[in-house]
LOPA-228622 format. One record per residue (C-alpha): z, y, x; residue number from 1. Coordinates in steps of 0.02 Angstrom, whole numbers, plus 50000, padded with zeros to 5 digits. Each point is the difference from the previous one (the first is absolute). Layout:
BEGIN
+-------+-------+-------+-----+
|    c3 |    c2 |    c1 | seq |
+-------+-------+-------+-----+
|     Z |     Y |     X | NUM |
...
+-------+-------+-------+-----+
//
This chain:
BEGIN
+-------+-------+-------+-----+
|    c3 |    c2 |    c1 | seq |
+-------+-------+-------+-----+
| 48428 | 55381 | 42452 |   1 |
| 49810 | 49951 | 50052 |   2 |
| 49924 | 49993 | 49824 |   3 |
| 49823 | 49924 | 50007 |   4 |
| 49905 | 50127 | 49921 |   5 |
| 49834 | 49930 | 49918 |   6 |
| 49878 | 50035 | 49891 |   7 |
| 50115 | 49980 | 49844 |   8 |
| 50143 | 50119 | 50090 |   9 |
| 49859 | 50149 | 50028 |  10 |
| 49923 | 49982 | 49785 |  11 |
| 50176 | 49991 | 49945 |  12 |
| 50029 | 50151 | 50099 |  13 |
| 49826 | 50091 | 49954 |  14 |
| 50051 | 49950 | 49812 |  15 |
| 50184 | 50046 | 50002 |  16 |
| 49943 | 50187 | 50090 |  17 |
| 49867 | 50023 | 49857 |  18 |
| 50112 | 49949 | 49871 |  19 |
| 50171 | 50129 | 50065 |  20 |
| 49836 | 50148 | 50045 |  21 |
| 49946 | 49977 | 49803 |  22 |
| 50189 | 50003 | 49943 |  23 |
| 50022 | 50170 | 50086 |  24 |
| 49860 | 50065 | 49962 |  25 |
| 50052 | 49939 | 49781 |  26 |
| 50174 | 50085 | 50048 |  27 |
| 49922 | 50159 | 50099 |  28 |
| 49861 | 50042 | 49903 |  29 |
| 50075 | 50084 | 49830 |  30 |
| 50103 | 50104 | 50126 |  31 |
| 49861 | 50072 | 50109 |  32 |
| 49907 | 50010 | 49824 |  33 |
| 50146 | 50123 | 49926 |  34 |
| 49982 | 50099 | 50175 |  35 |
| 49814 | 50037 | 50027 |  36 |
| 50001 | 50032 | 49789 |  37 |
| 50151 | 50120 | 50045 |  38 |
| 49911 | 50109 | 50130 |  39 |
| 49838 | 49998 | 49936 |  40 |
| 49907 | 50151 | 49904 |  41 |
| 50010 | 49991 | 49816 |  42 |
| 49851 | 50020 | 49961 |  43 |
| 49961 | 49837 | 50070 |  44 |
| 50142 | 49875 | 49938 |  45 |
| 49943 | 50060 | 49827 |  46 |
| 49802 | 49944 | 50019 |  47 |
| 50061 | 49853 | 50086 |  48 |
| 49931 | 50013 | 50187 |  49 |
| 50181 | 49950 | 50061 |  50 |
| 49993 | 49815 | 50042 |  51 |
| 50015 | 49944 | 50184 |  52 |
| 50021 | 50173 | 50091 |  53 |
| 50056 | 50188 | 49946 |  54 |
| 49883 | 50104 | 49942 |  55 |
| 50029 | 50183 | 50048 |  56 |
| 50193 | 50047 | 50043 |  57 |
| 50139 | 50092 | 49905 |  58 |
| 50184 | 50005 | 50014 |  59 |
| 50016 | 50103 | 49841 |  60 |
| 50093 | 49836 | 49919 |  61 |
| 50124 | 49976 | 50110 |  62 |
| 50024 | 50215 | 49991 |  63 |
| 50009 | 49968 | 49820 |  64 |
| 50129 | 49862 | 50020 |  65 |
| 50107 | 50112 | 50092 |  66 |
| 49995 | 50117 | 49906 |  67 |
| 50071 | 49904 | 49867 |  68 |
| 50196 | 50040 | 49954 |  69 |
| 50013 | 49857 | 49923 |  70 |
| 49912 | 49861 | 50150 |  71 |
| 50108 | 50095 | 50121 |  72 |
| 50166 | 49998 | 49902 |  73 |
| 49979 | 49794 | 49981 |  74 |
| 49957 | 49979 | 50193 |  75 |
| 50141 | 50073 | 50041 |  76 |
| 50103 | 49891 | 49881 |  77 |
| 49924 | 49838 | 50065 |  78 |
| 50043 | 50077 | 50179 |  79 |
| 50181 | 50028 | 49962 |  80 |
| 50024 | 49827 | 49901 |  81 |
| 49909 | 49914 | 50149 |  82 |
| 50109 | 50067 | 50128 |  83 |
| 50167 | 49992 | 49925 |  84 |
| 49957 | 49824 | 49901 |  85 |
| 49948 | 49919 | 50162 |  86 |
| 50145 | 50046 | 50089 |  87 |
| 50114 | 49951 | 49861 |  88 |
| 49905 | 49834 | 50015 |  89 |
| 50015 | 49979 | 50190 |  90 |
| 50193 | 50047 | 49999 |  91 |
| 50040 | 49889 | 49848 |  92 |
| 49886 | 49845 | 50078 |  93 |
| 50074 | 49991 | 50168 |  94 |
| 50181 | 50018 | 49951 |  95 |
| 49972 | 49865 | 49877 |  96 |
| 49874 | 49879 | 50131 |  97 |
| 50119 | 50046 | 50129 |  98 |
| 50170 | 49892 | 49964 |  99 |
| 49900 | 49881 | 49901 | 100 |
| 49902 | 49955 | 50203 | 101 |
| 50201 | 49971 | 50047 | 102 |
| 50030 | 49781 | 49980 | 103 |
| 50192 | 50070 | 49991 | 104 |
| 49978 | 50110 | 49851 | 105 |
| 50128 | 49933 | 49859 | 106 |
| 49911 | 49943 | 49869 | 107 |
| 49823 | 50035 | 50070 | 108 |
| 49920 | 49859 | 49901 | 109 |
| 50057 | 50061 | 49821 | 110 |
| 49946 | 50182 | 50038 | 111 |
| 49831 | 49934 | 50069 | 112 |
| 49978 | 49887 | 49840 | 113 |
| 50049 | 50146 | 49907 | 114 |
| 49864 | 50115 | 50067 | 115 |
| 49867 | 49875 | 49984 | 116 |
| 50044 | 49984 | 49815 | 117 |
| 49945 | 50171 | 49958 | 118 |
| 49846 | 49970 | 50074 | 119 |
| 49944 | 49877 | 49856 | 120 |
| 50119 | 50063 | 49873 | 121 |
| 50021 | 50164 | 49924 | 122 |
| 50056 | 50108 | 49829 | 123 |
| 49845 | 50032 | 49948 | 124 |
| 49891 | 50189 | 49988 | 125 |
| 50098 | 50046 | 49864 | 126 |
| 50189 | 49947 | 50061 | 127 |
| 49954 | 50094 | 50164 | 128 |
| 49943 | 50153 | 49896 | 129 |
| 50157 | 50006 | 49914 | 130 |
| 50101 | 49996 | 50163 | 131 |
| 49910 | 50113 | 50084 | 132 |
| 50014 | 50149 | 49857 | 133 |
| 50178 | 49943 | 49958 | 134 |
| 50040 | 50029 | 50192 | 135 |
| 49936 | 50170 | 50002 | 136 |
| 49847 | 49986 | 50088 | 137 |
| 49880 | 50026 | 49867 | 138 |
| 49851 | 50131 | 50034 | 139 |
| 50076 | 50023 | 50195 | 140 |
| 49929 | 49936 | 50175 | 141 |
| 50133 | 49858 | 49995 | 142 |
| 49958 | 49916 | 49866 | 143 |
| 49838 | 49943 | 50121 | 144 |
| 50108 | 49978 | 50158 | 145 |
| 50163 | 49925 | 49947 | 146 |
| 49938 | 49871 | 49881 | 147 |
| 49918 | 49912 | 50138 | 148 |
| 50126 | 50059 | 50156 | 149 |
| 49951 | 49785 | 50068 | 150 |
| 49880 | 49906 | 50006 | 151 |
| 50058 | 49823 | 50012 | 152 |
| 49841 | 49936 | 50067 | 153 |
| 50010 | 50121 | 50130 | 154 |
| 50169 | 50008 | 50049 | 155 |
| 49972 | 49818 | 50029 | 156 |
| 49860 | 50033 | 50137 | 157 |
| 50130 | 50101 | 50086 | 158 |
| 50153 | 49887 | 50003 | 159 |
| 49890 | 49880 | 50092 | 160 |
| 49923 | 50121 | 50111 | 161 |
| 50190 | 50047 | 50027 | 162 |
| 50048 | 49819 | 50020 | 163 |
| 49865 | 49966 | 50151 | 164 |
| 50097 | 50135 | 50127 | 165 |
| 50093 | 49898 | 50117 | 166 |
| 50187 | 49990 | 49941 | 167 |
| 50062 | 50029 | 50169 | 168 |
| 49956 | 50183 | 50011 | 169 |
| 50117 | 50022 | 49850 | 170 |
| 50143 | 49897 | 50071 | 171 |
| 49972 | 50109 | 50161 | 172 |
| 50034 | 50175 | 49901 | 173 |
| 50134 | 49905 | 49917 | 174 |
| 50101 | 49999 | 50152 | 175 |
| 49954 | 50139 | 50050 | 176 |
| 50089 | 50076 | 49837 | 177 |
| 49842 | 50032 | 49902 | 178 |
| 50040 | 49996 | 49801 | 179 |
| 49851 | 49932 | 49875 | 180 |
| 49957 | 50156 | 49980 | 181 |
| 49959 | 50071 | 50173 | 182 |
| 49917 | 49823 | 50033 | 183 |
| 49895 | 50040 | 49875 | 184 |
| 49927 | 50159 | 50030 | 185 |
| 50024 | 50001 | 50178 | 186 |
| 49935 | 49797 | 50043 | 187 |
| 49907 | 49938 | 49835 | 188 |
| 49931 | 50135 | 49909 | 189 |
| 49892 | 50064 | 50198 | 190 |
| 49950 | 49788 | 50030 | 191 |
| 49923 | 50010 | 49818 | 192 |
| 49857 | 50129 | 49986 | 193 |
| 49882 | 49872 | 49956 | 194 |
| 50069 | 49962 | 49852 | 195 |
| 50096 | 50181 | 49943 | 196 |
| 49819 | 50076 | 50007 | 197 |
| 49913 | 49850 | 49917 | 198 |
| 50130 | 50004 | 49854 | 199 |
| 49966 | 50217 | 50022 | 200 |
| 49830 | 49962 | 49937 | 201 |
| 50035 | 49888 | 49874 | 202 |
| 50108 | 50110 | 49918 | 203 |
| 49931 | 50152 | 50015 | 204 |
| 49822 | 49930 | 49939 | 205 |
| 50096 | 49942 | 49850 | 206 |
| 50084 | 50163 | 49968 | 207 |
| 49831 | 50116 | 50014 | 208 |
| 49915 | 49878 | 49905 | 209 |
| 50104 | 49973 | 49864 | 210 |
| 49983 | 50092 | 49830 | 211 |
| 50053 | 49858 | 49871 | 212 |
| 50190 | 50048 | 49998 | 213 |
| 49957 | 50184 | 50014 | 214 |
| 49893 | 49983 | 49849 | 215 |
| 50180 | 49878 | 49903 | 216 |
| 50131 | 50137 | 50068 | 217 |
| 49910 | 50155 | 50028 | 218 |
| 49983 | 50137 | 49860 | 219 |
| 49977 | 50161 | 50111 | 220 |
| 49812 | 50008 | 50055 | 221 |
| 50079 | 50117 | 50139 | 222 |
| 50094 | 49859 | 50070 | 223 |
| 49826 | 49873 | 49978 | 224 |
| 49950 | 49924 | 50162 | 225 |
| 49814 | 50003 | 50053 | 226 |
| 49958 | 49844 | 49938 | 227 |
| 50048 | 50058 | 49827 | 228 |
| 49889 | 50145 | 50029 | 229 |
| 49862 | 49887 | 50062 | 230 |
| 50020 | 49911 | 49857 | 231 |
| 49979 | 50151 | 49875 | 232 |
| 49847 | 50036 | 50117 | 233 |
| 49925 | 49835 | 49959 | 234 |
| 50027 | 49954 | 49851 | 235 |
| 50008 | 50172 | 49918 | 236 |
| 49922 | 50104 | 50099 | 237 |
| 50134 | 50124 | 50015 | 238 |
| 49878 | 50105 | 50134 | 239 |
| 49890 | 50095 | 49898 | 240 |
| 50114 | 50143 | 49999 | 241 |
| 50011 | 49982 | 50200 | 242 |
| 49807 | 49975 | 49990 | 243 |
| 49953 | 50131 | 49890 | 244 |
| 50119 | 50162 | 50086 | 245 |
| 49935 | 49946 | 50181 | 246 |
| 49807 | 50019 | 49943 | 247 |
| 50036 | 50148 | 49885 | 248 |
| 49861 | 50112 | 50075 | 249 |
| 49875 | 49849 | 49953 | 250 |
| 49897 | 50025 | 49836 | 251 |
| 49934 | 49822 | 49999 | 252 |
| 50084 | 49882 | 49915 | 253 |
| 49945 | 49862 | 50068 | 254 |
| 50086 | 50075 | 50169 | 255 |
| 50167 | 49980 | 49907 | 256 |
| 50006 | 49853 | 49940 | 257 |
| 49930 | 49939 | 50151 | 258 |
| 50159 | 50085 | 50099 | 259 |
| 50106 | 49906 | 49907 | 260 |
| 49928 | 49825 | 50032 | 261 |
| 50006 | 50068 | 50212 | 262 |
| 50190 | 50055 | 49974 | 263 |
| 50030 | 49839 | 49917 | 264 |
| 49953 | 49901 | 50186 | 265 |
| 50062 | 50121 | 50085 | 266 |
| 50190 | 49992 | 49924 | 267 |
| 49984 | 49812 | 50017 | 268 |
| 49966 | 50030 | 50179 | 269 |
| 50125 | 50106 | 50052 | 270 |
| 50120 | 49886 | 49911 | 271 |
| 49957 | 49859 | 50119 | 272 |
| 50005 | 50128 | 50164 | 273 |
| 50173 | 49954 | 50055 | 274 |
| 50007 | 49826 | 49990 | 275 |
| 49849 | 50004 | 50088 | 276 |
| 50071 | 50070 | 50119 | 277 |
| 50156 | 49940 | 50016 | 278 |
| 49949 | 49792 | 50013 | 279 |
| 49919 | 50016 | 50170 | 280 |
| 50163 | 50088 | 50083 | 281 |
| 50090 | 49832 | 49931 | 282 |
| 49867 | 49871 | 50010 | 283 |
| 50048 | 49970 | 50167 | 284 |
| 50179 | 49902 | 49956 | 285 |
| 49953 | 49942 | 49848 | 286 |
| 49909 | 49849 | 50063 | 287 |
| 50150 | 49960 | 50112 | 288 |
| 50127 | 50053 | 49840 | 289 |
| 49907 | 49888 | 49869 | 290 |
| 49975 | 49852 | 50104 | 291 |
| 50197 | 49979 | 50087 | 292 |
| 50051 | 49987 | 49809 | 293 |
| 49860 | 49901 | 49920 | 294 |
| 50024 | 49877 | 50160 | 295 |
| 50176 | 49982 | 49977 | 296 |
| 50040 | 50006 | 49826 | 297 |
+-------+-------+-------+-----+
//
């Protein structure tokens, strides 16, 4: 299309660029503030010179958050709960999104209705609790995985992703003797990357950031995630013992207590490391993923 691009066109898009440059830099800015704070000397963050830039550079607060029993025993939680909840999630959505994209599924409506209805009503925190600890999965990884196995909203995204591949390539393996199940993983599951990695993020963001049902069902601190420990970090600064035994050959005090405001950042950091990491493998079908189901549904 030949757009006639005038004077208005160009200040909208001066204006609209300033406006998204001063959003990212509002969204960017406490993060690169928590990083230059969490390699600079200590000396510094404690008279205040650390504002736009690092002053002076250490790594003794992310040696001190490694050497923490505690940090590494919760990382290594969230990693195990990530891993195994998201493919619980991924399993459980696409055999569920799966015969629910089929128009010849027996009663396909009511089980559709049915799974929408739990996405506006539910028992309640305290009916859920009950379950949960009733079940047996009190204080144990499943009570954070199994409790939330489906996402409705999600599982919808994929049904109509699933829906939009042409029905003839089924009817084709059909013939050919193909069951549901080797359709599946050998025809639907390879035409839908787009939308298996964008529903990969979403869940495993939502697993590695979650700490509200670890902090309902969780009574072991050895079985706390990291956000639970980066929670204790923040709000009761659970790192002056961390702080403290990595500067033991200082004699100032102020050196300690400055340690522990470093290791603070610097645990809050590394917590964010892997999703950081992980988004731009997947960023590349997630545009695709989100946009087949929000155009469809």
């Amino acid at each position: 299309m030949n757009i006639n691009k005038g004077k208005g066109y160009r200040v909208f898009q001066i204006c609209n660029a300033l406006l998204m440059a001063g959003v990212c830099l509002v969204v960017l800015f406490p993060l690169y503030y928590m990083f230059i704070v969490s390699i600079s000397d200590g000396a510094a963050i404690m008279s205040g010179q650390v504002n736009f830039l690092p002053k002076g550079f250490s790594l003794r607060a992310y040696r001190a958050a490694f050497k923490n029993n505690d940090f590494l025993k919760s990382y290594w939680n969230t990693i195990v709960i990530t891993v195994s909840g998201t493919a619980v999630n991924l399993i459980m959505t696409t055999l569920f999104a799966y015969p629910l994209s089929k128009q010849t599924l027996p009663g396909r409506t009511f089980f559709m209705r049915m799974a929408v209805f739990t996405m506006f009503f539910t028992g309640g925190m305290i009916p859920s609790y009950m379950l949960v600890t009733n079940l047996g999965l009190g204080n144990t990884y499943w009570a954070l995985i199994l409790p939330g196995a489906i996402s409705v909203y999600n599982m919808i995204i994929m049904r109509t992703f699933f829906e939009g591949i042409p029905a003839e390539l089924t009817e084709v393996a059909y013939i050919d003797g193909a069951n549901d199940i080797q359709i599946l993983w050998k025809i639907i599951l390879p035409l839908s990357k787009p939308i298996f990695f964008t529903l990969l993020l979403f869940y495993a963001v939502g697993h590695w950031n979650g700490f509200f049902n670890a902090l309902l069902y969780l009574n072991d601190k050895s079985r706390y995630p990291i956000q639970m420990f980066v929670r204790g970090v923040v709000f009761s600064g659970e790192t002056l013992s961390m702080a403290m035994a990595s500067y033991n050959s200082s004699s100032e005090v102020g050196a300690e207590l400055l340690s522990e405001e470093g290791a603070k950042y610097a645990i809050i950091i590394l917590s964010m490391i892997p999703i950081l990491v992980v988004f731009p493998i997947v960023s590349r079908y997630f545009k695709s993923g989100v946009m087949i189901g929000a155009v469809k549904g």
